[in-house]
Steps between C-alpha positions, in 0.01 A plus 500: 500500500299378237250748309292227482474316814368710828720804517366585854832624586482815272185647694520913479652430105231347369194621660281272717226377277677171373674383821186620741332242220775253584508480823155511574456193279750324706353595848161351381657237332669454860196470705257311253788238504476498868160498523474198240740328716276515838249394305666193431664396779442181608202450782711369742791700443571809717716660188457499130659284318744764290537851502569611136389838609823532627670472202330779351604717786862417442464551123379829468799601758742362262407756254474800740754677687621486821372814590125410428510187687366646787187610324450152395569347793250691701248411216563171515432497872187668477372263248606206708321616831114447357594166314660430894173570684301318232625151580413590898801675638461776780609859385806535700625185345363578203714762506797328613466285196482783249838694605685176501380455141611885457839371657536186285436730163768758574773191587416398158549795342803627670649132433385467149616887399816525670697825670516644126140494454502303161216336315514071541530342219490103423823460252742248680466253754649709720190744479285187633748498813395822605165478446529167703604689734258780497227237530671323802585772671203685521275183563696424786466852650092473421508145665712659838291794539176340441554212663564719825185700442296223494683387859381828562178475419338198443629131648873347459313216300364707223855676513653186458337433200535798371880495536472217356343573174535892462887462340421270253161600381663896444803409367301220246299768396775762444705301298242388271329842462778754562774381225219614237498900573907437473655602210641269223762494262358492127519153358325370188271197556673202320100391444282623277121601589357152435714270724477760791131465489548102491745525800259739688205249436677229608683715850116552617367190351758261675435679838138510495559149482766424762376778794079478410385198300786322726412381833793191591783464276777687580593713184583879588832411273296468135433921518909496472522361152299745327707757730805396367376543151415847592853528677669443194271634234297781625589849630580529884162683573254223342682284704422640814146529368470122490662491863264756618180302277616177659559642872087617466356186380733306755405677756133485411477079455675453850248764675232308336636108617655419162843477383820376667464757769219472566391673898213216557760227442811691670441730787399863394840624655736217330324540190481887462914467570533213271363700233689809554804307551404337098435864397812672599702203388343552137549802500863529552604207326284597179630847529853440538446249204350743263773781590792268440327369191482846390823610658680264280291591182568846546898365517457304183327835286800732658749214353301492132516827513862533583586248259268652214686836565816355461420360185363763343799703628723262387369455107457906472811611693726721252794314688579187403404212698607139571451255765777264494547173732836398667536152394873359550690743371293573220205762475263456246215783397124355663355813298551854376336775400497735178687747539781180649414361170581812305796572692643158485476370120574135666238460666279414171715187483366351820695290768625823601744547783689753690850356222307536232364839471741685718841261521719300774628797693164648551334129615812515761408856570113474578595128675756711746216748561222243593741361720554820705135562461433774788059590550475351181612669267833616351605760227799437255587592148560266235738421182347282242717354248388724216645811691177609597441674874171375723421613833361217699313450804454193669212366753400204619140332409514327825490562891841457578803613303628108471193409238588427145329748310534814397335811340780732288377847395733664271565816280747512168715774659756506187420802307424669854862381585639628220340846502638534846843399417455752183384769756770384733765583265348801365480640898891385475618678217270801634717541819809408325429880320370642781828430672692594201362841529584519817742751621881367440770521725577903548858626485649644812364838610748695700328595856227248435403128527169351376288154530230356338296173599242371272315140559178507320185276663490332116712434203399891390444714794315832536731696661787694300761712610756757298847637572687794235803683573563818284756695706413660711182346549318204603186367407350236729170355429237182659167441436244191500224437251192389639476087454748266458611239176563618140294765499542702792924439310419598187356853690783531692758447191299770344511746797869446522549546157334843541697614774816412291328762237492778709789700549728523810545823522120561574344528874319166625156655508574587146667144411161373660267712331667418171504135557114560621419684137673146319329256704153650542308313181688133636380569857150622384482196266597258763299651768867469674695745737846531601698621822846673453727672690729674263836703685757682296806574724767783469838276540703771580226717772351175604137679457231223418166617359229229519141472362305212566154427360398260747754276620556593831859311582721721428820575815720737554770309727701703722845369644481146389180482694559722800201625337200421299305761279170362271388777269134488523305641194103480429574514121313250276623247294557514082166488337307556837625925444759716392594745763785415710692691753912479522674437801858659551732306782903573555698149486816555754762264482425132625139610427282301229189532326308155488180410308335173569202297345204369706627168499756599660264641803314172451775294593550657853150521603321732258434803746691815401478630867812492661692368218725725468646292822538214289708701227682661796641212610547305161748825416674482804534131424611555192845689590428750230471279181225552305496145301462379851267728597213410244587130549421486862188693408372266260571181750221650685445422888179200475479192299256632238484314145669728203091658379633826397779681303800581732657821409772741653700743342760765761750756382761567799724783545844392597587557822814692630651148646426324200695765324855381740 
């Protein structure tokens, strides 16, 4: 609601001073109105002419809630009941008449505010429909009810009249009073101060003329050409200030005899419905006029607008812009901007086209796009001639995607191109070493068979793995560097290499602490940590002795998977501490030890509960091969894209049948 207009609906937030003020201004306003209007009624004439008092009821509703209405309602009824006994009525009919006014104001407002309780406003022509409605529907309750209280109380003639005249004398006075408490949308006055005065002058001046210094000719239309002025020049609200202006001096000439409704010429009755009939027709017709008028203003500043926000876009944009027109089969430049310009040297030349500054193949290329044009617009990349790259997007200027021209926004993407391809190759020739230092191919180990599986997420992965034999041990290491690309690699090259530095001979949780002592100043650098699980196995006892600094995947599989053992640990990772606990485990024949990365959990689900199931049965599956073994592991058991490192390393103690 507007902070301006009467914010009776925020009573308790505000205080009561201002819309006490408000309202009480409105009730007297109400009844002075009334009053006036028994005052000059015609002589003969058992009803007043019009009722503008009922406007003012209805537009102080429209800017209070629903929940006051009451209040006002009763209000309005009480100020209704002495203006009914003034013009002779008894008091039980006065009465009578002063709830049904009470009735006829809270159908207005419950009409005009809705079930959501929101303020009316006049914007659209579809706001005059409801308050159309407003008005009709709560005259014609008014007319109804007091139509049956005067059968009530006083004789079907005078009720007759009254029905006959109470609709349109209430509703005429709504609609030209009410629509002024409504509020309006902002619009600027297309006329300065000096021709609204002149208009003004000449709105009262022609109908002081037509409805008082007027007593045959029939000219009630000549107040509609200064109306029309207003319609299309003036604001909304000094409109229906003229309507309202012209409503009280026509009103006044025909009460008096003059004018071309006049009640001495016509009968009291036909004239006093004549002339409410002329008022509500100005009214609406002016109104809807002035709101269509300003409807369609408002449309041409949002389209300026628009169009001024394009171009400003469109000569500042760092992108280069063009807009091109289809023309058979050739597609000349309409206009470009500079940064186009200082992409596109040929531009300078002028009769530009799509051939000229960018070559045949790309004119086919941009003509095969607008073709397939889908919600207009289409992306595609471009080679010019010169062996520069452009990134292009096309759109369409017009409504549908079949109209001839085009906007192109574009980006020089060579040297970007070219760094990526640089980068590309570099990430290439990274995992080329990475593999090299891989692990080779290990010579047979009597008693024992090993596997390895390594697909990293990117050209150079984060996750590493080791394998030395020095009879009669067996070092077996895996870890993962946090991250993934070349530098998570390069971390995990280096923590390999350290492992490779240590000897073989040492325990694991010295091997780790050793490696821990190399790396620290890298991992504190880097603000990086690493998981490992590093075994070393006794090839000839079978006794594996594990630490692991926060892995967390490391199996000891019985039997081929008869059964499934995960060595759980609560040690941190490198550079997180450097404490770590050993593990010792006896490896029987057909058992294996297994260590796994967490992409390969990831691919069957990513919950370590209950997955030693899953390894269970990938052993028994695998008929006691390892290489098969770590293969169905890293299939994985869900369609999950490749987003992390897969890893597995297992060390398996022959079996007595795979000794036969």
């Amino acid at each position: 609601m507007s902070p301006s207009g009467l914010a009776l609906a925020t009573w308790g937030r505000q205080g009561w001073t201002r819309p006490t003020l408000v309202v009480a201004g409105c009730l007297l306003g109400f009844f002075l109105l009334g009053a006036l209007s028994l005052i000059t009624r015609p002589a003969a004439a058992a009803s007043v002419a019009w009722w503008p008092a009922a406007g003012v009821a209805l537009g102080l509703v429209t800017r209070v809630s629903i929940r006051y209405v009451w209040m006002l309602a009763l209000a309005v009824s009480a100020l209704t009941l002495p203006l009914a006994l003034w013009i002779g009525s008894s008091l039980p009919h006065a009465i009578a008449v002063s709830l049904c006014v009470g009735v006829e104001l809270a159908v207005g407002a419950f009409v005009m505010r809705g079930r959501k309780d929101v303020l009316p406003q006049l914007a659209i022509p579809r706001d005059i429909g409801r308050l159309v409605l407003a008005v009709l529907l709560s005259a014609g309750v008014l007319d109804i009810l007091i139509s049956l209280a005067d059968l009530i109380f006083t004789t079907p003639e005078q009720a007759f009249e009254r029905f006959t005249t109470v609709f349109s004398r209430h509703a005429a006075g709504m609609l030209v009073v009410a629509p002024l408490f409504m509020k309006m949308p902002r619009r600027r006055s297309r006329a300065n101060s000096a021709e609204v005065v002149v208009q003004f002058i000449l709105a009262v001046a022609l109908s002081v003329y037509v409805f008082v210094a007027n007593s045959a000719l029939p000219l009630a239309f000549l107040p509609f050409v200064p109306l029309v002025w207003a319609a299309m020049r003036m604001s909304t609200r000094l409109l229906l200030v003229e309507t309202l202006v012209i409503s009280v001096v026509a009103t006044f000439g025909s009460s008096i005899g003059r004018g071309p409704f006049s009640f001495e010429r016509l009968d009291s009755v036909e004239g006093a419905v004549v002339l409410q009939v002329f008022q509500l027709s100005m009214v609406v017709v002016f109104l809807l006029l002035s709101l269509l008028i300003g409807r369609e203003a408002d449309t041409r500043a949002a389209l300026a607008e628009s169009e001024e926000l394009f171009r400003r876009n469109f000569d500042t944009s760092v992108a280069g812009m063009l807009i091109v027109k289809r023309n058979n089969g050739i597609w000349p430049v309409v206009q470009s901007n500079e940064s186009a310009r200082a992409m596109l040297p040929s531009l300078h030349r002028g009769d530009a086209d799509v051939v000229s500054i960018w070559g045949p193949a790309a004119q086919v290329a941009i003509a095969s796009a607008a073709q397939r044009l889908l919600n207009g617009n289409a992306r595609l990349a471009v080679e010019a001639e010169s062996g520069r790259s452009f990134d292009v997007s096309l759109s369409t200027l017009g409504a549908r995607a079949q109209d001839d021209t085009f906007a192109l926004q574009f980006f020089d993407v060579t040297e970007a191109k070219s760094a990526r391809l640089l980068q590309q190759q570099e990430l290439d020739r990274a995992g080329e070493v990475q593999r090299a230092l891989s692990p080779g191919r290990l010579p047979p180990i009597p008693g024992w068979g090993f596997a390895a599986l390594s697909v990293p997420a990117k050209e150079v992965g984060g996750d590493f793995y080791d394998v030395r034999i020095s009879w009669p041990r067996a070092v077996l290491a895996l870890g993962d560097v946090m991250g993934k690309g070349v530098g998570a690699g390069m971390l995990a090259a280096a923590t390999r290499a350290t492992l490779r530095s240590v000897d073989v001979s040492e325990s694991p949780q010295d091997t780790m602490s050793r490696s821990a002592n190399l790396l620290d100043w890298d991992l504190r650098r880097t603000g990086a940590f690493v998981t490992m699980a590093c075994a070393v196995i006794d090839l000839t006892t079978g006794e594996a002795r594990l630490v692991d600094a926060g892995h967390g995947l490391s199996f000891i599989v019985r039997g081929d998977g008869e059964r499934v053992d995960r060595i759980i640990s609560e040690d941190l990772p490198l550079g997180l501490d450097s404490r770590w606990t050993e593990a010792r485990r006896q490896l029987r024949p057909a058992d294996s030890l297994l260590i796994l990365s967490d992409g390969i959990l990831d691919r069957w689900g990513g919950d370590i509960d209950g997955f030693e199931e899953t390894v269970s049965a990938c052993a028994k599956k695998s008929g006691g091969n390892p290489q098969t073994l770590v293969d169905l592991l890293g299939a994985g058991g869900e369609e999950v894209s490749n987003i992390d490192d897969v890893t597995a390393v297992v060390f398996r103690r022959v079996s007595d049948a795979d000794s036969q």
